[in-house]
Residue frames as qw, qx, qy, qz and C-alpha x, y, z in Angstrom:
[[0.890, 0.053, 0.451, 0.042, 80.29, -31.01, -38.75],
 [0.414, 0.909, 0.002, -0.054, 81.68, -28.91, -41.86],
 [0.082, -0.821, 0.537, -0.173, 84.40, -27.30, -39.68],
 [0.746, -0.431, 0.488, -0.140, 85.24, -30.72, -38.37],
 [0.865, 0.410, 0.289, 0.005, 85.26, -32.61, -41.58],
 [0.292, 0.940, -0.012, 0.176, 87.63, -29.95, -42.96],
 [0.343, -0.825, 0.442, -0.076, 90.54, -30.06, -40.28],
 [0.779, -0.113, 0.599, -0.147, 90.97, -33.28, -40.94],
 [0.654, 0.607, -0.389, -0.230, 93.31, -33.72, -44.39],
 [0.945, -0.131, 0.292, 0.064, 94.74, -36.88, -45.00],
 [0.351, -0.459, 0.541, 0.612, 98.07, -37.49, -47.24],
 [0.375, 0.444, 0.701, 0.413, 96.27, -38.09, -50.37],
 [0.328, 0.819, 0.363, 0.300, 94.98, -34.62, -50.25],
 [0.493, -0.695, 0.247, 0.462, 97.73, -33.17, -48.50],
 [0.259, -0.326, 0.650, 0.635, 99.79, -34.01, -52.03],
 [0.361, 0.612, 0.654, 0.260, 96.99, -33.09, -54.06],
 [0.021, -0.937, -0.318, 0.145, 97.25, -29.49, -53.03],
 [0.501, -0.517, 0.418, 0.554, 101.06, -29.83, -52.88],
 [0.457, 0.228, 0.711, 0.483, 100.58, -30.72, -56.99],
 [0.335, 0.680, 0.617, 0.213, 98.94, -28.25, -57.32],
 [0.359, -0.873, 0.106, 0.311, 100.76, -25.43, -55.78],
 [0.581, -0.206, 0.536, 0.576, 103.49, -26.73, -57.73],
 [0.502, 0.307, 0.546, 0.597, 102.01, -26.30, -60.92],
 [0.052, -0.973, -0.212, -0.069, 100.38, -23.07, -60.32],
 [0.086, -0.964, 0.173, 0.180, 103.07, -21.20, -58.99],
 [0.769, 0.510, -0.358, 0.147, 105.92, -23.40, -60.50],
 [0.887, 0.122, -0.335, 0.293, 109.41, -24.85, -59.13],
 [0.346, 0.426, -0.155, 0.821, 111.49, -21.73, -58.62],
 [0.360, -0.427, 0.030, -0.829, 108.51, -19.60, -56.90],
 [0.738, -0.376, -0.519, -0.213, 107.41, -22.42, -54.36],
 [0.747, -0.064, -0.397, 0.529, 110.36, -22.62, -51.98],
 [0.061, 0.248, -0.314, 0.915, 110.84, -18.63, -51.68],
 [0.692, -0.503, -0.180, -0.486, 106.33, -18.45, -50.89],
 [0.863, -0.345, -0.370, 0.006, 106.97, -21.28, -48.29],
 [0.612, 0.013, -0.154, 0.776, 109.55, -19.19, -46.84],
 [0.097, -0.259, -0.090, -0.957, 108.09, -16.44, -46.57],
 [0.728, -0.580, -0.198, -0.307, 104.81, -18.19, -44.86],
 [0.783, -0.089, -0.474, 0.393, 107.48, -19.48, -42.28],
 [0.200, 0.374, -0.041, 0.905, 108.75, -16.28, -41.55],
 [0.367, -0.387, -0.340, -0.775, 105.48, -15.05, -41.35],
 [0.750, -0.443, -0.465, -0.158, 104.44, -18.03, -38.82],
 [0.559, 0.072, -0.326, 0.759, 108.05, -17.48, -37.02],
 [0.003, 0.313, -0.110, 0.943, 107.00, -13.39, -36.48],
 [0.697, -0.421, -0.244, -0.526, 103.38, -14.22, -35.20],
 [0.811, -0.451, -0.294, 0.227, 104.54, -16.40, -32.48],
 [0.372, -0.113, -0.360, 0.848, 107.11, -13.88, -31.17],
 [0.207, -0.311, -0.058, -0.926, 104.40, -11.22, -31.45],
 [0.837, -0.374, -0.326, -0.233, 102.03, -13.63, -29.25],
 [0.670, -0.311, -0.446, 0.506, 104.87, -14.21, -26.93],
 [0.176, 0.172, -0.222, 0.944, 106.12, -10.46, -26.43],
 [0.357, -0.596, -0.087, -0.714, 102.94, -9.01, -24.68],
 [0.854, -0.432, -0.288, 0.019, 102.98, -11.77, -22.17],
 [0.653, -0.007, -0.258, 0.712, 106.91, -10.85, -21.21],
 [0.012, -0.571, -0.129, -0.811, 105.46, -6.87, -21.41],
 [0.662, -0.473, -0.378, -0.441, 102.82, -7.83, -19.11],
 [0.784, -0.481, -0.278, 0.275, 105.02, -9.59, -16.29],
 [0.419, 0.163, -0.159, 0.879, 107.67, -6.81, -16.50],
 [0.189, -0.529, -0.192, -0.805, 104.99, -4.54, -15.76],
 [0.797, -0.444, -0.368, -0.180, 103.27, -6.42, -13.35],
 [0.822, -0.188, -0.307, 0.441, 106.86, -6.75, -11.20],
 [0.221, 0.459, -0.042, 0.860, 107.65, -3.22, -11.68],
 [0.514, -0.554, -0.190, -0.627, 104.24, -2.14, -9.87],
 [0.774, -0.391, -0.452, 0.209, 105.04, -4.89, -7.44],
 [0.590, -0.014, -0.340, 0.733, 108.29, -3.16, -6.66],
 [0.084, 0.643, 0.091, 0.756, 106.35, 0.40, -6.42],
 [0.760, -0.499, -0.287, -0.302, 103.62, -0.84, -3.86],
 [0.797, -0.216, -0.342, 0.449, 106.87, -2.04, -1.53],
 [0.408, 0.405, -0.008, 0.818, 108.46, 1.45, -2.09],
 [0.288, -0.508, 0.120, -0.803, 105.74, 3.45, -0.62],
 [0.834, -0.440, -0.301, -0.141, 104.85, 1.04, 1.74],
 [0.744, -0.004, -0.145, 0.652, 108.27, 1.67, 3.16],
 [0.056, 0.354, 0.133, 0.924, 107.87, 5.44, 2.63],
 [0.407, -0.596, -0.291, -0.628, 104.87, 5.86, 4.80],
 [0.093, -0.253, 0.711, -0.649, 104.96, 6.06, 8.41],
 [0.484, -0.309, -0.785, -0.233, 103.09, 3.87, 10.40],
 [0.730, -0.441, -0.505, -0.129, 101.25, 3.67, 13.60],
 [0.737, -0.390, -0.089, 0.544, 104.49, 3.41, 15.91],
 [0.455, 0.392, 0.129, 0.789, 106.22, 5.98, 14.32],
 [0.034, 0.676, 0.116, 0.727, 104.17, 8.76, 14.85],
 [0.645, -0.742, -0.161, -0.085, 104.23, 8.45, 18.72]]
């Protein structure tokens, strides 16, 4: 109920935290931080996408192996 209560900011304290961010770290220093979380949010989603692309390259490779020897092996007919 906590966790729920919590997710759930509204614009009033949305720009209470903003005010305060402000004055804490000041004018100058806000913009580069917030930058720098972007970035930050930017790198995490390509690092969350790249195993999935890793994964199907892999996955298509193996496909292509499985065809390879299957091709390579003699069958049935063949050996008569």
């Amino acid at each position: 109920m906590i966790i729920s209560q919590l997710l759930f900011i509204g614009t009033t304290e949305l720009l209470l935290i903003s005010g305060i961010a402000l004055l804490l770290f000041g004018g100058k220093k806000l913009p580069e931080m917030m930058k720098g979380l972007g970035q930050g949010v930017q790198s995490f989603k390509k690092g969350m996408k790249e195993p999935l692309e890793e994964g199907t390259e892999e996955a298509e490779s193996e496909q292509e192996n499985v065809e390879e020897e299957k091709k390579d092996k003699p069958t049935v007919n063949d050996k008569q």
